[in-house]
C-alpha positions in Angstrom: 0.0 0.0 0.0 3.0 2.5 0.8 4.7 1.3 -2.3 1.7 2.3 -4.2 1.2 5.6 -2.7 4.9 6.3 -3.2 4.2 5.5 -7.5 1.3 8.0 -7.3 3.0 10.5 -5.7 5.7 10.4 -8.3 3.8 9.9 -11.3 1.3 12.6 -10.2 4.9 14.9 -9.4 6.2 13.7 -13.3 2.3 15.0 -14.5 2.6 18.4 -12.9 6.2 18.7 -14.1 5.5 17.4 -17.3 2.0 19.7 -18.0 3.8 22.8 -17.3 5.5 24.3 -20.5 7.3 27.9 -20.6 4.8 31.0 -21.8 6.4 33.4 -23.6 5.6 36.6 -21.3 7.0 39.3 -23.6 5.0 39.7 -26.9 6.9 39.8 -30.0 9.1 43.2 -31.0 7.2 44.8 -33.9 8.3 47.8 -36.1 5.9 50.8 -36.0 6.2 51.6 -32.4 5.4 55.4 -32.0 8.4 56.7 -29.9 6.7 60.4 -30.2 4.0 61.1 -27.5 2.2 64.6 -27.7 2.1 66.0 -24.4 -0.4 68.3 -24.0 0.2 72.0 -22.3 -0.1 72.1 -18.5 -3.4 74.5 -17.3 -2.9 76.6 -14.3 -5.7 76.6 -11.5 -7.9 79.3 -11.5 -8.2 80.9 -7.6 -11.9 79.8 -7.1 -10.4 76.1 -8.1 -7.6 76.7 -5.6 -9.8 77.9 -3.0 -11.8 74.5 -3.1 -8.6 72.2 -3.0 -7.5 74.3 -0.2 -10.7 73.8 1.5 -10.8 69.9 0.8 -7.0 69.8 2.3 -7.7 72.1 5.3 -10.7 69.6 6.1 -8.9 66.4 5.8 -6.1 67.7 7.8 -8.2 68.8 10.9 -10.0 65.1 10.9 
């Protein structure tokens, strides 16, 4: 009965081994890759939009 368990074990170890096969985790390189992004300009806050963000900050600072 141990001798038996002992085959299974192995076999089942040999299985898992055996099923597992090495994904390929980085798709292929292809040409056309755009290496250019367009940034867009940064927009200032306006002071009623500062006076808001102030007021959220203020409140979660005095919780």
């Amino acid at each position: 009965m141990k001798h038996r368990l002992i085959l299974a074990a192995i076999a089942l170890g040999v299985l898992t081994f055996a099923a597992c096969k090495k994904e390929n985790e980085v798709p292929p390189k292809q040409d056309g890759y755009i290496l250019n992004y367009a940034i867009p300009a940064p927009t200032f806050l306006t002071d009623d939009e500062r006076d808001i963000l102030d007021a959220k900050r203020d409140e979660w600072d005095n919780l």
